[in-house]
N, C-alpha and C positions, 0 to 999 in steps of 0.2 A: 895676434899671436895665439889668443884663445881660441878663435875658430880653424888655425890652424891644426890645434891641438884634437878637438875637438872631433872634424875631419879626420884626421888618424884615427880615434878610435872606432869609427863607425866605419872603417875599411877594414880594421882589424875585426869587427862584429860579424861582415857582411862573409868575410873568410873563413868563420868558424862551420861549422857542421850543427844545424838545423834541430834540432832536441826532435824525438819519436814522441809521441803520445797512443802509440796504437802497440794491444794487448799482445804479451807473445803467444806465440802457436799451443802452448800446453798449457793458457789459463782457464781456470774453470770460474765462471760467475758463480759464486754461492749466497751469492745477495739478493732476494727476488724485490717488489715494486713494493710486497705491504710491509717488510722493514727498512726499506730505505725510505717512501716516504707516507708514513704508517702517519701522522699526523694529517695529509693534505688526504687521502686515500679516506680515513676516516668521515671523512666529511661530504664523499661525492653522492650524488643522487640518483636513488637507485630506480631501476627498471618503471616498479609499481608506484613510486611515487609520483602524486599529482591524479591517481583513478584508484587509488584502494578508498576513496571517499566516493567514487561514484557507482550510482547502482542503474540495472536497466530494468525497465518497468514494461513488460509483455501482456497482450490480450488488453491492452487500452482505446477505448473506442474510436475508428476512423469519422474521422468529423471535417468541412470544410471549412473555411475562410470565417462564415459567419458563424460557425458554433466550436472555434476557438478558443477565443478568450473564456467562457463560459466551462469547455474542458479544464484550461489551465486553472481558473480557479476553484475546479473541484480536485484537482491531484495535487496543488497546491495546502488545500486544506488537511488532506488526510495525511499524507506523508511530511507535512508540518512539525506534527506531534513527535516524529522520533529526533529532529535536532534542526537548525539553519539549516537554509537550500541557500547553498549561492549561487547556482546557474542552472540551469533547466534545457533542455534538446528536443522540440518536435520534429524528428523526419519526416517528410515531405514529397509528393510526388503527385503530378497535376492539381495543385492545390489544395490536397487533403492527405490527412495524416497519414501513415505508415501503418500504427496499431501499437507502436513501441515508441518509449520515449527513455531520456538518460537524465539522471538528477545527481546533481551533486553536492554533497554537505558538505560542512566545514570540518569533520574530521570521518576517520576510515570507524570508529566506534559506533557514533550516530549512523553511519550507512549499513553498519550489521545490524544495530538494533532496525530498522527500516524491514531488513528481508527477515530477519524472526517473528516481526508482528505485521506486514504488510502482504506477504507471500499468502496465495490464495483466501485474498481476501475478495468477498463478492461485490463486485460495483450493481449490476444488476443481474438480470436471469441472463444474458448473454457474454456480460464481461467480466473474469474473473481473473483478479490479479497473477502476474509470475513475475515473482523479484525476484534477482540475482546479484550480486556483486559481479564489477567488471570483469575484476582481475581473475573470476573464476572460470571466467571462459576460455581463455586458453590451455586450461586442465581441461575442462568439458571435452575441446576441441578434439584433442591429443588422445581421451579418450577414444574419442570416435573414431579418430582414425587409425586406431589401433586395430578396433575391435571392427569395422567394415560397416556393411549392412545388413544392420540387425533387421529388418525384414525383409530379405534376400530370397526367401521361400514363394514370396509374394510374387516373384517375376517370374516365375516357373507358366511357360507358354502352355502347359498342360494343368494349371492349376492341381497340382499333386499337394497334399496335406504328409507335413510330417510327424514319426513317432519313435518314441526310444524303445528299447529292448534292451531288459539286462535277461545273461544266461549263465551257463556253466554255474550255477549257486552264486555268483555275482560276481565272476571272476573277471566275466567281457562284458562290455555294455554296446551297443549300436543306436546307429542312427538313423534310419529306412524313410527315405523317400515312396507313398502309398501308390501301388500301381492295380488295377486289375489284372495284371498278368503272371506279376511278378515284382516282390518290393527291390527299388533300387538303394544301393548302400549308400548313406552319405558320409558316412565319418563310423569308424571302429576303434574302441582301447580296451584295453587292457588293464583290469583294476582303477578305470575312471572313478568310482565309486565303491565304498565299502559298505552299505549297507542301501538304499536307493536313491534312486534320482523325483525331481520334482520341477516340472514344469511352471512357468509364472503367468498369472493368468490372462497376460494376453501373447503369452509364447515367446514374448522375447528371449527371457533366458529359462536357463537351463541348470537347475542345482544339483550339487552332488555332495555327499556326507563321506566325512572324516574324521577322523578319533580329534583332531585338531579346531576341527571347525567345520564352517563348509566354504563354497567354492562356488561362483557364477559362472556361466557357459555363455558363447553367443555368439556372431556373425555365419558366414560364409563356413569359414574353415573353427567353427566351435571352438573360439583362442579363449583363454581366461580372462572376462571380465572384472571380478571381483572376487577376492576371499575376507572372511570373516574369522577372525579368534575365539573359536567357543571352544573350549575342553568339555569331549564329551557330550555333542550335539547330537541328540536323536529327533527332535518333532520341528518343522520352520512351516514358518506361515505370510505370506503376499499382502503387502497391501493392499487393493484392488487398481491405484494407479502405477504402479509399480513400484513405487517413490522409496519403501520403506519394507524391511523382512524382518520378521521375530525370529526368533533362536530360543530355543527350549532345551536344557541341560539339566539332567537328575545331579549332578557331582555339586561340589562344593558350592557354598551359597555362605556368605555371612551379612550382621544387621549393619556392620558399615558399611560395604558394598553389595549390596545384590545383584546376584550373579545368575541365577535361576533361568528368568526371563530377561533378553535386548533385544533393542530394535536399534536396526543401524539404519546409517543413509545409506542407500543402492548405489546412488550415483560417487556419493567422495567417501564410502567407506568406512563412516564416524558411525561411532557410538553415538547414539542418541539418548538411551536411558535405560536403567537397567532396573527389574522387577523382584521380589522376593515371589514362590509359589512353591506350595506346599505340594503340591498333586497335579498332575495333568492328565488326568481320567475323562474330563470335560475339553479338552484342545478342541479349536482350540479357545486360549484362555482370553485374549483380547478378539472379539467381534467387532469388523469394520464396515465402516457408513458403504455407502454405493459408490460415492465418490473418494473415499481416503483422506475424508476431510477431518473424520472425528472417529476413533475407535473406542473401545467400553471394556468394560472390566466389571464382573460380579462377586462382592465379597459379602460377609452378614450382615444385611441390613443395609448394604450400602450399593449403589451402582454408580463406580466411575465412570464420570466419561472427558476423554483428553480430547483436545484440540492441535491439527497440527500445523505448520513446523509444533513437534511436541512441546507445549512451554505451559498450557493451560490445564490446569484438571477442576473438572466440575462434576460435586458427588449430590448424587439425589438419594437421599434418606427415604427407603422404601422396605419397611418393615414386612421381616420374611419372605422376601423378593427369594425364587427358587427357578428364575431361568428369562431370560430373554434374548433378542433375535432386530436385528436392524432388516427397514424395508429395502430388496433390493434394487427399485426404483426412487426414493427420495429417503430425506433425513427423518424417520420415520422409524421410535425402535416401540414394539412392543415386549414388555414383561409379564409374567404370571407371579401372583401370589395365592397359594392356597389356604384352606379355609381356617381360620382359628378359633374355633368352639364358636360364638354365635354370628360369627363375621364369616360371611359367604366368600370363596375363592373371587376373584375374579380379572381379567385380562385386560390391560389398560394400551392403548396406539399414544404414544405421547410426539408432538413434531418438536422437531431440536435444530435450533438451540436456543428457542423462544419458550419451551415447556409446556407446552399447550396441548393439554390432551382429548384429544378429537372423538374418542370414547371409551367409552369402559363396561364391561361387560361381567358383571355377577351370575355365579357358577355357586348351585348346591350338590353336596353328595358326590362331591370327586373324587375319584380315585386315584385316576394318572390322567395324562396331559401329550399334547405335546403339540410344538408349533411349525406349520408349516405354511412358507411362501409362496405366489405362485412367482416365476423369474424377474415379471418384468413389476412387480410389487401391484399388481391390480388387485388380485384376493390374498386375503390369508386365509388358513382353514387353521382351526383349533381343537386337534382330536381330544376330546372330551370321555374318558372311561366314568361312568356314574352307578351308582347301586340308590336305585328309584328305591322311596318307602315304598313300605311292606311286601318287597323282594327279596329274592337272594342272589338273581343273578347278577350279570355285570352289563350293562348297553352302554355303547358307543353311539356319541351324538359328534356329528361333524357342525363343529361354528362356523360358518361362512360369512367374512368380513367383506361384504363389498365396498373396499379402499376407496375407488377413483367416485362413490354416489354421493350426493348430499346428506349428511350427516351420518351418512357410514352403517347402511342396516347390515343386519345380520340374519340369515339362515341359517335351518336347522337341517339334517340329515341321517335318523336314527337307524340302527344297523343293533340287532340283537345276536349276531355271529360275530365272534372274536376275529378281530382284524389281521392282519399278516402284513401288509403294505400297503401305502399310500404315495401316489403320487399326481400332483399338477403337469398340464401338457404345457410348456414352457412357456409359448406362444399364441397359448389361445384361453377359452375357458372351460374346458373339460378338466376332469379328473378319473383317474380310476383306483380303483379299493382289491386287494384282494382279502375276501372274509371267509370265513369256514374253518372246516377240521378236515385233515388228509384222511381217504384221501376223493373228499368230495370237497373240494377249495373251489371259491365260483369267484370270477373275476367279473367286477360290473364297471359302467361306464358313466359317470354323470353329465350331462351338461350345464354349467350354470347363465337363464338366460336372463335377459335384460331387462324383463319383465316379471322381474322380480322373482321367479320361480327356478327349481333345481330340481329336472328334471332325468330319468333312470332311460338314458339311451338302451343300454343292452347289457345283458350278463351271459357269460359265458360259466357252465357248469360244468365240475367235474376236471378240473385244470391242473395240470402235476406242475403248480408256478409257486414260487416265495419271494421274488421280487420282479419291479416293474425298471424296467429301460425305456423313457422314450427318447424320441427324436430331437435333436436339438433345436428342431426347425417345427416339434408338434407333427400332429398329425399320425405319425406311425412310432409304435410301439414294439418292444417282445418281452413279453412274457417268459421268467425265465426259471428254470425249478435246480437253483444254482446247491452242488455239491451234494448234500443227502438226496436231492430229488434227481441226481446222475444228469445232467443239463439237459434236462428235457427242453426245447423252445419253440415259442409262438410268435410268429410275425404278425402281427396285428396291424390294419388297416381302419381308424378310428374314425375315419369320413362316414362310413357307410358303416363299419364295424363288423369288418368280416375277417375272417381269419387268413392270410394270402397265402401261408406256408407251414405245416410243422415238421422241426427235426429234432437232432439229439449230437449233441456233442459230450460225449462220458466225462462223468464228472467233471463237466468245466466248473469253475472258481470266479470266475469275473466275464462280465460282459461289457464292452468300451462300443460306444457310437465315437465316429470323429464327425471335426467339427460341420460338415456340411451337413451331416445326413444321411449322405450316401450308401455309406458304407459303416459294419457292426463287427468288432471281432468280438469273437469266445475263446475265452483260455483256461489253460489247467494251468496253474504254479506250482511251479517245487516246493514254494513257501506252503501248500498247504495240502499236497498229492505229490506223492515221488515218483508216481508213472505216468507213463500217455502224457508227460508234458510238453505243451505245443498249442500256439495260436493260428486258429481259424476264421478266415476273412468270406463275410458274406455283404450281398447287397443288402437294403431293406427293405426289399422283396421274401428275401430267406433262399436265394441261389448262392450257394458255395461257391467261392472263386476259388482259391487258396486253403492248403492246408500246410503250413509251416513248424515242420518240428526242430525246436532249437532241443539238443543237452541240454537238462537241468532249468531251462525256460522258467523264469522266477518273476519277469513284470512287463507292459506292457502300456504305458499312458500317451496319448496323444499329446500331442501340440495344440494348445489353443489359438483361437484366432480371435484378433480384436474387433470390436464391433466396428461393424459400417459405420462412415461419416455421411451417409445417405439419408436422407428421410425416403418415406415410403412412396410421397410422389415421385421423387429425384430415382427412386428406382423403376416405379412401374414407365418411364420417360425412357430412361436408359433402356429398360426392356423392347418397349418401342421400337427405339432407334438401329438394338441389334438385330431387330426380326429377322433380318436380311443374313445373316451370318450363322442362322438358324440348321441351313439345309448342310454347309460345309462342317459342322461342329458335328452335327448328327452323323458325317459321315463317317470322321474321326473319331467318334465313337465308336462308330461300329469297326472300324479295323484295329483299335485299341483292345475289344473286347475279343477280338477275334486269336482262336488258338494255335497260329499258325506262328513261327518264329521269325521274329526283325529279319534276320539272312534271308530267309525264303522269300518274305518281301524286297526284300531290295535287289533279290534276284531275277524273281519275278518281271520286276519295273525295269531291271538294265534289258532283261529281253525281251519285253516291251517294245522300249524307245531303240533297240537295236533292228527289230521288225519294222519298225514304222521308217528309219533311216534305209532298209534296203529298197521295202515300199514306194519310197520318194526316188530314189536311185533307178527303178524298175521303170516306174512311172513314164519320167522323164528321159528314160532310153526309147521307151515305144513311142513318143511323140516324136523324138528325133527319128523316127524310122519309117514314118506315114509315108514320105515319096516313096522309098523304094520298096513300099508293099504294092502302090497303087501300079509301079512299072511290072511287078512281076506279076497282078492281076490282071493287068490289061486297062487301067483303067475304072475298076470295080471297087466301089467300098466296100470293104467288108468287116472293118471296125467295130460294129452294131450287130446283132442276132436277127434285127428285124430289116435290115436294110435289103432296097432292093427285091421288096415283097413280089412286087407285079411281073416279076421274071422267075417267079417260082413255080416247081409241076409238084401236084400232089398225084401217086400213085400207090394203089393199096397192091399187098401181095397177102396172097394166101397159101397154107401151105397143110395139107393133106396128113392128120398123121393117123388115125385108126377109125374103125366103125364098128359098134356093137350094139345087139339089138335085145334089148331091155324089156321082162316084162313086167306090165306094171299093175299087175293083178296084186299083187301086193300091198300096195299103196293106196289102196281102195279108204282102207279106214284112215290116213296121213288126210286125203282130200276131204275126210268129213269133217278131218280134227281142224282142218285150218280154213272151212268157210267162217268162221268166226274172226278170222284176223281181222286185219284193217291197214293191213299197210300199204299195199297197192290193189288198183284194179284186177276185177275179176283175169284168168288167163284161160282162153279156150282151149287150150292147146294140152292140156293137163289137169283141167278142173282143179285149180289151188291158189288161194289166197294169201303173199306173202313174199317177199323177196328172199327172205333164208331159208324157206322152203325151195324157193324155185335153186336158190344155189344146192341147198342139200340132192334133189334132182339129177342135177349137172354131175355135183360130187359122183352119186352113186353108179350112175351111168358111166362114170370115167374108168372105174375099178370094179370089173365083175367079180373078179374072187374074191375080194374083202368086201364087198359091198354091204352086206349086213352091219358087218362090225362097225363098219366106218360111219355109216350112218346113226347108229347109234352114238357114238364119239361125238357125232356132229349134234344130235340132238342135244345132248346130256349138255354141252358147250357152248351152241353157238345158237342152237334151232329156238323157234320161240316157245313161251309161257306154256302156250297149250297143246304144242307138240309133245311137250315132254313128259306133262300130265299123263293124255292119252298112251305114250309107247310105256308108260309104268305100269297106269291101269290094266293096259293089255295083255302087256307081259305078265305080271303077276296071275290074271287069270289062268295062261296057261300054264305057267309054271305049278 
């Protein structure tokens, strides 16, 4: 009876109508996932976790199998000290390492502290650390792919060097691809910049100032890399790796923040640390190592110097310290202190960051100073002004530190003419001086040689110059007598020391070499001449290519380019190897150089190759045509000019045209004038020596009414040496 019951109700159930659980047409979900389940959601795991504790370790030495282990436990050792490693990564590839390895700590803190104090740290003279955190590389990445190929310049199949231009008083700025012919544009705006731009020193980017701050530039199409927050930015300065940019701002400054002086990161945009600075008369204020390893600071008495990632500062107490300068080949800073009543001046090379100072050099009777590098840090020179007892006047002695010699000697260089300019040839060991009073300025040349001597190649006297240009590559120089001296210029050839060129660009303002060498412009600025403003592009030779007049033309800075990853043999090798490529380059030079326009070439060449196409068409009509010349010949070739010789008549014809009969009583002195020639055999027939005699002969005989005249034409023209003498001599008698 129960199941009966039962039964019933589960026919009554089966007959009902099914319940809906699905939303109607006009619900709106207003519940998203993190307050519904804001507790489980809390707790997931995100993206970065498990690699914000790992870091990768760049420029670590490739080592095999057997010098392994031996690696691991020197990277083991040093990166120890910042927290637990629990797992370690050498990548691998034919049995030896990559150069990069990945380490992982036990938390993401111990792995930052690792890249603030492990990051360019020096394993040895070829290995030097680059820590990063993982997780930072897909910022890096994203970077990169935003901004292109930042050295994009570099693929240019014509190797063209490029430069900016601001004009109109700074309204447009551009970006000119260097041609001999004609510069090509690569990018134009409008108010880019409000006060100027400034290239980095190895041309990647490209800065521009704003009342805000400033701004990085860079790839292909110049998109915005980076901007910086500085209110009131007027002076910025490059690290030398690019790594890092100062910012100089006169506006507000206080003693809990210092605002004055920052230096950011390039690459993520951080503040790094900020300076207090009273004055920036001396900018700029931090001087940097060669490599951007260490930069320096001089205040009273003290000279800082930081370590970077910034986190170290080390002050050397150096009483009345009044200037110093880092070597621009190694860590190598010299400072001057001058003299203090019975303590002589003197100039000390101290290497860093072991303190070690390699010499020092006491100075009496100073007056003024100043320090000069030569590029690649082999000399320094240290212009020395003195007033010798029992004088009045003032000598200039040049200190000459020979950096790369054992125990560092030093020459002397005296000069009793007031100096004007000095400068090192980048790349070699020459220097030149300009000394004197206008307007008798004498430019001389030194050499310094290896044998201990400093020797006075050449002076040039009497020179309308006030400052020295050279080459970036050495060698060649100009001489330049910029603004008061209306730009007078000397192309200078320093091999031999000859002068190649002089010209004059009125009043030009600034002289730019770019980076190869090649080529020098001279400019007028609006910043400092409101007319004739306009940049002019020469070789360094001193041939004008170009004259470029922008409105209002206000600057003009090259693009640097970064040094060769070459050594000097890997290039004379290369050089080598292109010899062959030598002849088609030269040739492409010469039609680059050439003044004739793109159109007309390319005209040219289509009708060319359209003559060559009818040519081949012609050609190969006459060869199809050979039988049926020979049926209409008979059989005869006549193809050839020569064919068929031995069936040829040779028949002379003559043809009667006048007879006059000449007398040659006249001539009498002609035949005494010309037994002296020598040109040919005696001729009986005339008694005269000479074949323009005998033509003049023929002449006269051809034309009896003019014959006098004509003969004379013929002499004065064509007759020889002592024909002409004697008809003057002669003449003149009877005249």
């Amino acid at each position: 009876m129960q199941d009966t019951v039962n039964m019933a109700a589960e026919s009554e159930f089966d007959e009902e109508e099914e319940p809906s659980f699905s939303d109607p047409e006009d619900f709106v979900d207003d519940i998203d996932d993190e307050e519904l389940l804001e507790d489980v959601l809390r707790e997931r795991p995100l993206e970065a976790d498990g690699i914000a504790s790992v870091v990768v370790v760049d420029n670590v030495p490739q080592v095999g199998p057997e010098r392994l282990e031996k690696l691991k436990n020197v990277i083991h050792k040093i990166f120890s000290k910042f927290g637990k490693i629990t797992n370690e990564f050498y990548p691998e590839v034919a049995g030896t390492t990559k150069g990069y390895i990945f380490l992982e700590y036990a938390s993401p803190n111990q792995a930052l502290e690792a890249v603030k104090n492990a990051d360019g740290y020096k394993l040895d003279k070829q290995h030097t650390f680059r820590v990063n955190l993982f997780t930072d590389f897909d910022k890096y990445l994203k970077k990169i792919q935003l901004s292109g190929n930042m050295r994009h310049w570099f693929e240019d199949p014509d190797c063209r060097d490029q430069y900016s231009v601001i004009y109109e008083s700074g309204e447009r700025t551009a970006i000119f691809s260097n041609d001999p012919k004609e510069p090509i544009l690569v990018e134009e705006r409008a108010r880019w910049t409000e006060t100027y731009v400034r290239w980095s020193p190895k041309g990647t980017y490209l800065a521009t100032f704003h009342q805000r701050g400033i701004a990085l530039w860079g790839g292909e199409k110049f998109k915005q890399i980076q901007r910086f927050s500085h209110q009131g930015v007027s002076l910025i300065d490059f690290s030398p790796c690019e790594r890092y940019v100062v910012t100089f701002s006169p506006l507000m400054d206080t003693k809990e923040d210092p605002q004055a002086i920052i230096i950011w990161d390039i690459l993520t945009g951080q503040k790094k640390r900020g300076f207090h600075c009273e004055s920036s008369a001396h900018w700029p204020i931090f001087k940097w190592s060669q490599d951007g390893k260490f930069f320096a600071r001089m205040t009273q008495d003290t000279l800082s110097i930081y370590e970077t990632p910034i986190r170290h500062k080390k002050s050397l107490k150096i009483s009345g310290i009044k200037d110093f300068s880092w070597s621009p080949g190694d860590n190598i800073i010299a400072f001057w202190v001058p003299e203090d009543k019975d303590i002589p001046a003197r100039v000390t090379l101290m290497q860093f960051p072991s303190r070690l100072e390699i010499r020092v050099r006491n100075l009496f009777n100073v007056v003024d100073y100043k320090l000069h590098w030569q590029r690649q840090g082999d000399y320094l020179c240290v212009k020395v002004d003195r007033t010798p007892r029992g004088t009045q006047g003032v000598v200039t002695n040049f200190e000459i530190f020979r950096r790369r010699e054992k125990q560092v000697p030093v020459d002397v260089v005296e000069m009793k003419e007031s100096i004007i300019a000095f400068a090192w040839e980048p790349n070699g060991s020459k220097f030149a001086v300009l000394h004197g009073e206008s307007p008798r300025i004498n430019a001389s040349f030194y050499h310094v040689k290896s044998n201990g001597k400093i020797d006075l190649i050449k002076m040039f006297d009497k020179q309308q110059a006030n400052s020295i240009f050279w080459s970036p590559h050495g060698q060649f120089m100009v001489l330049a007598g910029l603004r008061s001296m209306n730009g007078a210029l000397a192309f200078v050839d320093t091999s031999d020391c000859t002068i190649m060129y002089i010209a004059e660009h009125y009043m030009a303002s600034d002289v730019e070499w770019d980076p190869t060498g090649r080529y020098v412009v001279t400019s007028v600025s609006w910043w400092s001449h409101k007319v004739d403003n306009a940049y002019w592009l020469w070789t360094f030779q001193g041939r004008l290519l170009q004259k470029n007049n922008k409105d209002r033309f206000c600057q003009l800075p090259w693009s640097p380019c970064p040094p060769t990853l070459l050594s000097q043999e890997q290039i004379k090798v290369f050089l080598i190897l292109t010899g062959d490529l030598e002849g088609p380059q030269e040739q492409k030079d010469r039609l680059s150089q050439s003044k004739v326009s793109k159109e007309l070439v390319d005209k040219s060449r289509l009708m060319m190759e359209e003559y060559r196409r009818y040519k081949d068409s012609a050609i190969q009509l006459y060869n199809q045509q050979r039988e049926l010349r020979l049926q209409l010949r008979g059989g005869v070739v006549t193809d050839e000019l020569d064919s068929n010789v031995e069936d040829w008549e040779e028949e002379t014809i003559e043809f009667f045209i006048s007879e006059e009969i000449i007398n040659l009583g006249d001539l009498d002195q002609w035949a005494l004038a010309c037994e002296i020639c020598i040109w040919l055999p005696h001729q009986a027939s005339v008694g005269i020596r000479g074949s323009r005699c005998i033509a003049f002969i023929h002449l006269f005989a051809s034309e009896p009414s003019g014959g006098a005249s004509l003969l004379l034409s013929f002499l004065l023209s064509d007759g020889c040496y002592v024909c002409q003498q004697r008809w003057s001599l002669s003449h003149r008698k009877e005249d």
